[in-house]
DOKOLKE-336421 format. One record per residue (C-alpha): y, z, x. Coordinates in steps of 0.001 Angstrom, whole numbers, plus 500000, padded with zeros to 6 digits. Example, Ala and Ser with C-alpha at 12.3 -4.5 7.8 and 13.67 -1.06 7.14 Angstrom:
BEGIN
495500507800512300498940507140513670
This chain:
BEGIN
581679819424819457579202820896817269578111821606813645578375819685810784580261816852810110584185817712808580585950815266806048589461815045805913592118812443805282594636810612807830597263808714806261595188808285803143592231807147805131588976809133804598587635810170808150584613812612808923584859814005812673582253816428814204582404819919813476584640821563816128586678818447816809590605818618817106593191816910814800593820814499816991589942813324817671590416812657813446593408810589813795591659808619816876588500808130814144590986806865811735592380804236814120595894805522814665596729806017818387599162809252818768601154809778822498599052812636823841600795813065827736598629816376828253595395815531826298592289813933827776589330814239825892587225814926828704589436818224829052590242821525826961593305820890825324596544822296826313599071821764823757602285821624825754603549818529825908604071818162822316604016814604821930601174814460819413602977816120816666601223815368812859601415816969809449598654818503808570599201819940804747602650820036805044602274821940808227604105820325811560601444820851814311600186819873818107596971817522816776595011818309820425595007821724819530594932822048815662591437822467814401590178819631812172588754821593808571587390819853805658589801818963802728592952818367805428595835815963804501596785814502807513599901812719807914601052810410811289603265807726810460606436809549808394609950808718810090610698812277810744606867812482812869608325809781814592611378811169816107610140814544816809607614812432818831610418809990820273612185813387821059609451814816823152608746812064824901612318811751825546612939814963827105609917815165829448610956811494830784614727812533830998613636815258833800612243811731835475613951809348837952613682805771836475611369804085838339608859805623836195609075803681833726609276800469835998608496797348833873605297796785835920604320800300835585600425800685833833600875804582833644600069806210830160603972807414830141605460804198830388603103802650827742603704805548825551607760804633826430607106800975825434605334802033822342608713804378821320611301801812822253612184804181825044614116802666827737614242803456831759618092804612831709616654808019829835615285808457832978617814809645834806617045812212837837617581810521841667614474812427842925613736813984846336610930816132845820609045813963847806605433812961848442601917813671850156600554810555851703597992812481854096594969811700852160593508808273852321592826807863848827594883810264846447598930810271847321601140811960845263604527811765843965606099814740842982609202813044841289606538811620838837605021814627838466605409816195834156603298818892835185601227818166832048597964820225834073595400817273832974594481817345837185594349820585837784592315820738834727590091818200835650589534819721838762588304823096837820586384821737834487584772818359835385584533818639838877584680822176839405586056822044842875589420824132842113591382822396844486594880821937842649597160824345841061600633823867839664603468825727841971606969826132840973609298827468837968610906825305834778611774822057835643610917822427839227606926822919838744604016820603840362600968820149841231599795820984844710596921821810846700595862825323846208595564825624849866599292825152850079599038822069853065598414818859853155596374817490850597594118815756853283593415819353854463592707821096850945589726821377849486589728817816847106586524816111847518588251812807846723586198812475843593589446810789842131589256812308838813593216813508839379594066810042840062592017808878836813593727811423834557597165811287835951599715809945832931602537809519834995601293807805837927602282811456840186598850811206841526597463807542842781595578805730844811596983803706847178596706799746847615596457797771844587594682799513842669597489801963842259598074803096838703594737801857837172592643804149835152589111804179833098591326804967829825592934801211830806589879799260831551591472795800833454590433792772832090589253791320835025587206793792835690583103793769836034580598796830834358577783797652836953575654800605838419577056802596841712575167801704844576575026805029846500573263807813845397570532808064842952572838809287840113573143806087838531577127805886837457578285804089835379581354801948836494584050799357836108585130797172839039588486795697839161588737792684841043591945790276842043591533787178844146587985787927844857588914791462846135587936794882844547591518796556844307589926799636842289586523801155841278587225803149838222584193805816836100583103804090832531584298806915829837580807805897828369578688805606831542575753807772830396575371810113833219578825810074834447580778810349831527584087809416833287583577810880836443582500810005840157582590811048843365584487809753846864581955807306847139581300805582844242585068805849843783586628804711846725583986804070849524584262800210849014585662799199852356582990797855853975583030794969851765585634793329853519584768795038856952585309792601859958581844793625861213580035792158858132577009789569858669577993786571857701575730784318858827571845784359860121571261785875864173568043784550866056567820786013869182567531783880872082567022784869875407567773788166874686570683787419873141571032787775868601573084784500868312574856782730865018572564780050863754572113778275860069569785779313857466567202776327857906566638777654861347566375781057860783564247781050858253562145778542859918561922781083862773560640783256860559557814781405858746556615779883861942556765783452863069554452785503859758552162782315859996551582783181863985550476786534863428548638784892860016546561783456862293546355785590865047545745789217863382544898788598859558547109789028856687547452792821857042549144791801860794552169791118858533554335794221857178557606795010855060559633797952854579561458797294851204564573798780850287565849801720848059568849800012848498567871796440846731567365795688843117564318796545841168564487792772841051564635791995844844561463794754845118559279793800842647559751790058844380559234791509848089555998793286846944555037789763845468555782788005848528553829790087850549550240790406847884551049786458846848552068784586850096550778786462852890547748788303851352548037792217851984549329795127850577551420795914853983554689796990851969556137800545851667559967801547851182561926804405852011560707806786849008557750807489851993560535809531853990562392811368851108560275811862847617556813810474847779555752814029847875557595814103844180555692811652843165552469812394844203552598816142843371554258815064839945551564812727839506548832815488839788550253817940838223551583815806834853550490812147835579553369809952835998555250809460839539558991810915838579561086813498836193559859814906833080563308814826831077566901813573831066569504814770832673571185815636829360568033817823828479568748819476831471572374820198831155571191821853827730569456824598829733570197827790829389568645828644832938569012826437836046566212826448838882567764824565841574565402824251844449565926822079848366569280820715847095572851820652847030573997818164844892577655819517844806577291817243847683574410814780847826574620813955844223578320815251843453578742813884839614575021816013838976576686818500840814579487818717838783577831818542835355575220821518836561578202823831837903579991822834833835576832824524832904576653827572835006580571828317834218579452828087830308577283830698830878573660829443831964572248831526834137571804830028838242568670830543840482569062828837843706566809828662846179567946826887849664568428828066853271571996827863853436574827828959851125576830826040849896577336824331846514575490825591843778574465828597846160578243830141845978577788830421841997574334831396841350573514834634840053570468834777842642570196832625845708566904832576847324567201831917851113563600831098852629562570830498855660562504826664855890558742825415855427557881828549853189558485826972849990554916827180848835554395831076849190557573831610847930556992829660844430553472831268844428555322834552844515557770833784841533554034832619839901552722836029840681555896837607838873555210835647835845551805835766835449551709840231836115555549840287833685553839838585831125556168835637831133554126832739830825553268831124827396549656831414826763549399828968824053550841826210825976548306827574828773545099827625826538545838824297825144547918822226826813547051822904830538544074823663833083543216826153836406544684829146835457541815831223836502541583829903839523545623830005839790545393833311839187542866834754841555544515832773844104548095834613843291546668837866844155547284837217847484551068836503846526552418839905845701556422840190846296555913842024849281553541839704851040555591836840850061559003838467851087557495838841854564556483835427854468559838833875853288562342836200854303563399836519850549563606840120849789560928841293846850564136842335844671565606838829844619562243837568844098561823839659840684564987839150839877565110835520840036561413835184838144563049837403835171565759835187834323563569831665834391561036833448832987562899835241829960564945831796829721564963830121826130564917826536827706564444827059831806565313823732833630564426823144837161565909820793839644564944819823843167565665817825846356564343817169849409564619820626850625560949820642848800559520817430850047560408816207852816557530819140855116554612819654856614553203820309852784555590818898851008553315817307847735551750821133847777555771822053847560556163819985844875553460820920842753553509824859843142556945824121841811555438822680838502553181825707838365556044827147837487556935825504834205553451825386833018553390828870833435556320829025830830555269825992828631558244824650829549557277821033829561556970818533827280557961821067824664561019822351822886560742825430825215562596823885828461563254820950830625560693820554833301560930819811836226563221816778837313563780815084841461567463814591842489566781811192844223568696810078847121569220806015847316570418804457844186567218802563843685564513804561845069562766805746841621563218802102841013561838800473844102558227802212843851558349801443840097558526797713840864555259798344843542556884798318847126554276800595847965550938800349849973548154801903847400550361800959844082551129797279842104554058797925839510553982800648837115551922802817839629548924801179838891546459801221841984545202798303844052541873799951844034541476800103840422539874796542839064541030796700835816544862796908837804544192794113840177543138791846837809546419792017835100548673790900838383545665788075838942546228786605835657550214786905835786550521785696839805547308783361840238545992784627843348543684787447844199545030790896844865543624792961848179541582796279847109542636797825849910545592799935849995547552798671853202549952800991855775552266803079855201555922803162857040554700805668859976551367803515860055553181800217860300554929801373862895551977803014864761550152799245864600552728797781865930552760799837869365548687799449868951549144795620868822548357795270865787551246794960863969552732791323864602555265791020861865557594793531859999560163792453857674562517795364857412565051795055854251568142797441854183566504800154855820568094801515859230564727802849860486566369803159863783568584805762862453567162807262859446563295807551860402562026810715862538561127810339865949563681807778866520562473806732870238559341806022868964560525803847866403562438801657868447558935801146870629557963799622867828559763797434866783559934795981871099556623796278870190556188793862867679556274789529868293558389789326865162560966791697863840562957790251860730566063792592859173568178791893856057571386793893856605575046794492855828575727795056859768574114795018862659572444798205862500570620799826865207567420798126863463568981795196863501569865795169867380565973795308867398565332792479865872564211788755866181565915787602862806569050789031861550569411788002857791572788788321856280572500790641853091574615791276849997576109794958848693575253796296845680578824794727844619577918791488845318574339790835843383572998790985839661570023793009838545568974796651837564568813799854839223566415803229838302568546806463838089566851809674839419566385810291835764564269806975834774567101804931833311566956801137833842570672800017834281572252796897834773573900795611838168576595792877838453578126790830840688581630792054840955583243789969844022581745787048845492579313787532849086581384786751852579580533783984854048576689782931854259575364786398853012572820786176850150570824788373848154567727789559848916566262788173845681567541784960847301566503785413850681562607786223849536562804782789848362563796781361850591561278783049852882558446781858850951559959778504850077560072777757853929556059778995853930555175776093851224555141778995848288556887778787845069557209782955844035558256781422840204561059783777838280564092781829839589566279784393838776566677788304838427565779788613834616563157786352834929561427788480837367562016791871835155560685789729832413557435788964834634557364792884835912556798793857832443553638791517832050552110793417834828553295796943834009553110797727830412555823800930830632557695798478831689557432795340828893560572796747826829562986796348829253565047793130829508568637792155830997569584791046827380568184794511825802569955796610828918572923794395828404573259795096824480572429798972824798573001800049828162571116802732829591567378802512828688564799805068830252560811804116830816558414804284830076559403801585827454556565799498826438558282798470823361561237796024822611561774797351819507561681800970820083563411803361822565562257804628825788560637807947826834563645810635826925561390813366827546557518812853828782554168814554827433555279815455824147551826814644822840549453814678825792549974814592829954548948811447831074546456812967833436542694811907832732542083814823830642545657814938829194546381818582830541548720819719833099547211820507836159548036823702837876547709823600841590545503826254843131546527825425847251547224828244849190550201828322851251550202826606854882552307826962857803555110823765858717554500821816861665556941823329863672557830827022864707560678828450866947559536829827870657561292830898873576561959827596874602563369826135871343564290829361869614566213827811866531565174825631863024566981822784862667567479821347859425568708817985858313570155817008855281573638814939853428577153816098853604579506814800850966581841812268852239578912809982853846575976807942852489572580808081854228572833806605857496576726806122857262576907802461857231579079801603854550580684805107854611582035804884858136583113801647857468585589802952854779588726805447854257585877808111854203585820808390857803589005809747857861587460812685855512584734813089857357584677811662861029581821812883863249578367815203862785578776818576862797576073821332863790576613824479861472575735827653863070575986831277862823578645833236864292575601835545866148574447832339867331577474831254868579577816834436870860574158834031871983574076831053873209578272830366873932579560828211871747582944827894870584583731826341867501584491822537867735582973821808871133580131819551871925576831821039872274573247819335873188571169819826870410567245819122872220563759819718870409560758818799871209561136815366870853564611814105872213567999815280871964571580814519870148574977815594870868577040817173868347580200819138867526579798823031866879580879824324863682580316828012863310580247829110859924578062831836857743576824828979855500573865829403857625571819832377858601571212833214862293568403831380864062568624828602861601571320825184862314572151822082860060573471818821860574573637815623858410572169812223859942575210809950859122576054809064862612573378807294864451575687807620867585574634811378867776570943810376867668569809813580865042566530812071864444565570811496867488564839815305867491562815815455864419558897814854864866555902813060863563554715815877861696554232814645858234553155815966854626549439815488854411549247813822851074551926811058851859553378810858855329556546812047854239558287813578857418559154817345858553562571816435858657563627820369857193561819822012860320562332821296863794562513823504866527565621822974869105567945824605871239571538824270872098573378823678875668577357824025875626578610820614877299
C-alpha cells in the first residue's frame, strides 16, 4: 500500500487507511470483522467468493476488491448486508458435505458459519472426491475444497514456487498439483503456506495440529525465533501436553511476514526422537555409558584441570556453537577467558562467513551486513552472488523472487542454474574459485562506462587510483577467459547494477568459503563503492545470507580467538581492560587458535582438552579423517549434543543438550536483529541448556561465572560491548525485533550502517586493490572434475534434526548432480551409486544427472554424514581466516 493516507467512514466511524488499501482493510481499521473466504491479506485479492459484501455510497460491492477513496460512506451492519452475506456463505457451504462444519472444526468456514447462525445440515453433499495423503506434511481433501484460489495464490505470490493450480469445471473444480500426480511428487517445497491459508480445512497438516493457522494464534501457544537457518522467523509454537502439535509463521514476524519454509514449519520431529540424549555418557573402557550429572561433570573438571596443569591454559579449547544462544556464547567465551585463562574458543562462523566478516570489516569497519533486509527488498536491482537461498534460506528466497516478479531487475552469479538463477535476467556462471577476477571485471566495466559515483568516491571512500591501475589488467576479455563468463554477459550484467537507482547485493558462501575467500568478499564491496551505493540513499550494500540461526550472533557475543564481544580485539588494551573491570580477572593478549589450529594441536600433543558445543565437526568440517585424529588425539574430548553425532562417538563426555525449542534467550538474524527465544516444550529427560551446562562446568571447577540467568548475561554483554548496551530481554520483549548496533535504550538500532562515516580508522570505505589468485585446487587427469558443496532445501546443515523428521521422506539420501556429457564420459546412469574420490578420501553417492550443472563441474549437499562428502574436501583454507575450500575440490567418479 502506498501514498497518502485516505479518510473515509465505516458505519459512522471515521477511519484513515493507507493510500491503495481495499475496502475491506478500512472496515478491518474500523474494528468490524467481515467473512472474507477468498481474501488473505498477504495475497492479491480475488473477489469471488462474495462473502464480504458492504455498501459503499449506496453502492453494493466485494470490500477485498473495492478501492478505499477519501470521502466514502461505508456501510456493514444493515439487515439486507447481512443476508446477502448469509446467502453467500450459504451457497458455497451447500456444495459441502457436513463434516465441514464439524463442531470441533477451527477452519475459517466454520467460524464464519458460527458467526451467521449457519448450521451443518446446509451442508449437504456425501462427498467422494477423495484425498492426497502422499505428502508427509500437507494432505488434502478435495470434498473440503471451495476452490477460493488463496493456495494457489500463495504459492505463486509468497512463495513463488508455482506448484498448485485449480483443475476442473463449475462445481467440480480443485486444487491440485500442477504436475498432475501425487502431491509428494510435485513440485511443493512443503513451505506450508497452503496449509496456513486454507479456509476450509481442504489442505492440512496432519496430526494434531490439523486445522491450526497463524490467522488463529492458539492460546497455548509460545512466540520464539526459528532455530534453523539464519533468517530469523518469526514464529508461534503450539503446544498440548508438553508436545508441539503445530509450528505456525507470526503474521507480524519481521522478516517472515507469515511465511516459512519445510523446516521451520514442520521439521520438529526430532524433539521427541527416540535417539535423543537424555542423560550424560562417560566413556569407560571404550564404551560411552549412561551416568549422572555429578559424575560427568566431575569427569570433566578433573579432566580441563589435568591438562591445566600439564600444558598451560591455552592446552584447553572450545568450539562454540552457531547453534546456541547469544546467551549460552557470550557465557562459553567467559568460561574459557575467566576460568581457564585463554582465548582458545572459535565457533563455526570460521568454516562458513569469517571471510564476510573480515573482508566487511576492511572494507566498511564492522563484521556483518550494511542494511536490512527490507532495504534490500526495496531494490530495484538484485546482485545475488555464491547463493541460492530459494533453498538455503527459502523465506529470503521467496521475498527476493516477490521482487524480481515486480519488476527488479536479477544478476546472478553462481556455478549452477537453480533458484534465483532460473529468473534472472543475467546469470553469471564462473568457474568456481574465480570470483575475484570476475568482480574485478564487472569493476573494470564500471569504472571505463562511467558508472561509478564520483562524489561518493572523492569523499566518502579511498584507493581508487590504485584500484584502478590494478583493473587494467581486468578487461572483459581477460576476465572471460579467466571465469568462463562470456565478455557479453559480463557487460551486460555491470549495465544493469550499474545504471540501477538503488542496486542491492546479496551473497553466500559461494564467495567465502575459498582459497581467497576475504579477497572474494571484499572485491565484492568494490563494487558498491564504485556506485556509492552504501550508506546512502543510492542502494543497499552489500548484505551475507548466513547459514546457522545464530552465527552473526555467536561471534557478536566473542566466541572467537582474536575478538571479546562486540569485535573488540584481545590485543587492544583499552579492549582487555573494559571485560577486566566487568569479569575481575585478567584477559590474555594473545589471540588463541582457531578451529583448524585446535585441531592441528591436538594431533601435535598439544591440545589436551576441547569442549565441542553443537557442532558435528566430524561431519561438517573438511578433511573429515583428519578431524577424527584429533579428537583420538586429544586426553579429553567433551560434546554437548542433541544425538550422538559422529563427534560425539569421539568423545570422552557426552553432555545432553537442549533444541532451540526447549531454551530461552536471543538469536542474531543474518540481518543484525536481536530476537527473542523461548522455551516452548519442556527438555526430555536430563537434557539442559547449554547456558546451564557452562555452569555447571565451572561450578564443578570452584568458579562462580555470575549472570544466573539468560537476561542477566545480555545485560552483562552490553557492559562490555557498547553496540550492544541497548538491548535487553524486557526491551526485545516489548518491541520485538531490534537490530545493533544499539548502544542506546532509549533510541532505535542501526537499520542501515555508515550513514555519517565508515567506522574504519579514517572513516572511508576501503577499496581493495588484491589481484586475483588461483584456488587451492585444480582438475588433472587424475581427478578431472570440481566438486562443489553446498545446502539443498529439505535438510539443515549436517542433517541431524532434519533426518530425524518427516523431511526425510522429502528428501532421503545425497545426491551428486552431474551433467548429462559427464554422465556418458564416465558411465553413469542416473540414480546409481557412484564413488565420488579426491584427493583426500572418498564418499559414495547417488547419481543425479541433470543440466543444473555445467560439464566438468558436480554438486552435492553434506547432510548425510553416512556418505562421508567432507572427507573429500581439503585443508586448503582462505588466507585471512582459515575458512575452508569447501567450493573447489578436485575428484573423480567410479560407477559401483
Amino acid at each position: 500500500m502506498t501514498g497518502s493516507a485516505i479518510e473515509l467512514q465505516v458505519d459512522g466511524t471515521a477511519v484513515a487507511v493507507p493510500g491503495g488499501a481495499s475496502l475491506l482493510v478500512a472496515v478491518r481499521a474500523a474494528g468490524i470483522e467481515l467473512p472474507a473466504l477468498c481474501s488473505d491479506d498477504r495475497l492479491s485479492p480475488a473477489g469471488s467468493c462474495r462473502t464480504c459484501l458492504v455498501r459503499a455510497d449506496g453502492q453494493i460491492a466485494a470490500a477485498c476488491v473495492t478501492p478505499a477513496t477519501s470521502g466514502v460512506r461505508v456501510d456493514t451492519a444493515t439487515d439486507d448486508l447481512w443476508q446477502l452475506r448469509r446467502e453467500a456463505v450459504t451457497v458455497i457451504v451447500s456444495a459441502l458435505p457436513p463434516r465441514a462444519l464439524a463442531d470441533d472444526s477451527p477452519s475459517e468456514l466454520a467460524q464464519v458459519c458460527r458467526t451467521l447462525g449457519i448450521g451443518s445440515e446446509v451442508a449437504q453433499v456425501a462427498g467422494g472426491r477423495g484425498g492426497d495423503v502422499s505428502h508427509p506434511y500437507v494432505h488434502l481433501d478435495r470434498d473440503l475444497c471451495i476452490a477460493c484460489g488463496r493456495c494457489v495464490r500463495m504459492c505463486a505470490e509468497v512463495q513463488g514456487t508455482f506448484a498448485l493450480t485449480l483443475v476442473g469445471r463449475g462445481s467440480g473444480t480443485v486444487v491440485a498439483p500442477g504436475t498432475g500426480g501425487p502431491w509428494a511428487e510435485s513440485d511443493c517445497v512443503a513451505c506450508g503456506g497452503c496449509v496456513d491459508t486454507c479456509p476450509t480445512g481442504a489442505i492440512t497438516q496432519p496430526g494434531p495440529g490439523s486445522g491450526l493457522t497463524s490467522a488463529h494464534r492458539p492460546a497455548a501457544a509460545t512466540r520464539t525465533t526459528c532455530g534453523y537457518c539464519g533468517v530469523g522467523c518469526t514464529l508461534d509454537v503450539a503446544t498440548r501436553d508438553g508436545e508441539v502439535t503445530a509450528v505456525l509463521p507470526a503474521r507480524d514476524g519481521p522478516v517472515n511476514q507469515g511465511h516459512a519454509c519445510v523446516k521451520g514449519r514442520f521439521a520438529h520431529g526430532y524433539l521427541t526422537s527416540p535417539e535423543r540424549l537424555t542423560r550424560p555418557l562417560l566413556r569407560r573402557d571404550g564404551r560411552l555409558e549412561p551416568v549422572g550429572w555429578d559424575e560427568a561433570l566431575d569427569r570433566v573438571a578433573r579432566g580441563m584441570g589435568e591438562a591445566t596443569a600439564v600444558g598451560g591454559a591455552d592446552a584447553v579449547a572450545a568450539i562454540s556453537s552457531a547453534r546456541a544462544t547469544n546467551e549460552e556464547n557470550y557465557l562459553v567465551q567467559k568460561f574459557m577467558r575467566v576460568v581457564i585463562g585463554t582465548n582458545n574458543v572459535d565457533n563455526c562462523s570460521r568454516l562458513c562467513h569469517s571471510p564476510s566478516a573480515a573482508g566487511l570489516t576492511a572494507s566498511f569497519g564492522l563484521p556483518c551486513g550494511t542494511d536490512s533486509f527490507d532495504d534490500v527488498e526495496r531494490s530495484d536491482c538484485l546482485l545475488v552472488v555464491g547463493a541460492n537461498p530459494v533453498e538455503a534460506h527459502p523465506v529470503v528466497g521467496a521475498r527476493l523472487l516477490r521482487r524480481v516478479l515486480h519488476g527488479a531487475k536479477l544478476v546472478v552469479a553462481d556455478p549452477r542454474a537453480v533458484g534465483l538463477a532460473q529468473h534472472a535476467d543475467v546469470h553469471l556462471r564462473p568457474r568456481p574459485g574465480t570470483n575475484a577476477a570476475l568482480f574485478h571485471g564487472l569493476a573494470h566495466i564500471l569504472l571505463t562506462h562511467g558508472l561509478t559515483d564520483e562524489k561518493f568516491l572523492r569523499e566518502r571512500a579511498t584507493g581508487l587510483p590504485e584500484l584502478t591501475e590494478l583493473l587494467d589488467d581486468y578487461p572483459p576479455d581477460r576476465v572471460a577467459d579467466i571465469t568462463g563468463v562470456p565478455a557479453a554477459d559480463l557487460v551486460a550484467a555491470a549495465r544493469l547494477y550499474g545504471r540501477a537507482e538503488q542496486p542491492a547485493i546479496v551473497y553466500g558462501l559461494g564467495v567465502t568459503e575459498h582459497l581467497h575467500g576475504t579477497d572474494g568478499v571484499r572485491t565484492l564491496a568494490n563494487l558498491a563503492i564504485l556506485r556509492g551505493a552504501v550508506g546512502t540513499d543510492r542502494g543497499y550494500g552489500v548484505n551475507p545470507l548466513r547459514g546457522q540461526n545464530n552465527v552473526q550472533g555467536a561471534s557478536d557475543m566473542g566466541a572467537l580467538p582474536d575478538c571479546l564481544p562486540g569485535y573488540g580485539k584481545v590485543t587492544d588494551p583499552a579492549v582487555r581492560a573494559r571485560a577486566e573491570a566487568v569479569w575481575g580477572v585478567p584477559v590474555p593478549e594473545r589471540p588463541g587458535l582457531r578451529i583448524p589450529e585446535m585441531f592441528a594441536a591436538a594431533r601435535a600433543g598439544r591440545l589436551r582438552a576441547l569442549w565441542v558445543i553443537g557442532e558435528d565437526v566430524c561431519a561438517t568440517d573438511p578433511d573429515t579423517n583428519r578431524v577424527a585424529e584429533a579428537l583420538d588425539a586429544c586426553p579429553l574430548v567433551v560434546c554437548n549434543e542433541l544425538f550422538l553425532s559422529e563427534t560425539a562417538r569421539h568423545a570422552d563426555v557426552v553432555l545432553p543438550a537442549t533444541s532451540w525449542l526447549e531454551k530461552d534467550g536471543t538469536f542474531v538474524n543474518f540481518d543484525r536483529r536481536f530476537q527473542r527465544v523461548r522455551s516452548a516444550v519442556p527438555p526430555p529427560g536430563e537434557a539442559r541448556s547449554d547456558f546451564d551446562a557452562v555452569h555447571a562446568v565451572a561450578a564443578a571447577m570452584g568458579v562462580s561465572l555470575g549472570c544466573p540467568t539468560p537476561a542477566d548475561a545480555l545485560a552483562e554483554c552490553g557492559r562490555i560491548a557498547p553496540v550492544f548496551a541497548g538491548l535487553s530481554h524486557d526491551r526485545l520483549d516489548r518491541e520485538g525485533a531490534v537490530p545493533w548496533p544499539c548502544p542506546d535504550p532509549r533510541r532505535p538500532g542501526a537499520v542501515r550502517l555508515y550513514e555519517n562515516r565508515f567506522a574504519t580508522p579514517d572513516g572511508r570505505a576501503h577499496l581493495a586493490v588484491v589481484p586475483y589468485l588461483p584456488p587451492g585446487e585444480h582438475p588433472d587427469d587424475a581427478y578431472p572434475l570440481v566438486l562443489v558443496t553446498g545446502r539443498r532445501w529439505a535438510h539443515y546443515n549436517s542433517g541431524s534434526m532434519t533426518r530425524r523428521s518427516g523431511n526425510l521422506a522429502l528428501d532421503p539420501v545425497d545426491f551428486l548432480d552431474l551433467h548429462p556429457e559427464d554422465a556418458i564420459r564416465y558411465d553413469v546412469r542416473d540414480g546409481a551409486q557412484v564413488d565420488v574420490e579426491s584427493r583426500h578420501g572418498t564418499a559414495r553417492l547417488i547419481a543425479r544427472i541433470s543440466e543444473q550443472t555445467v560439464p566438468g563441474q558436480v554438486f552435492c549437499s553434506f547432510h548425510f554424514p553416512a556418505s562421508g562428502v567432507n572427507r573429500l574436501t581439503s585443508d586448503h583454507a582462505d588466507t585471512v581466516t582459515s575458512c575452508p575450500e569447501y567450493k573447489v575440490t578436485a575428484v573423480r567418479l567410479t560407477p559401483r
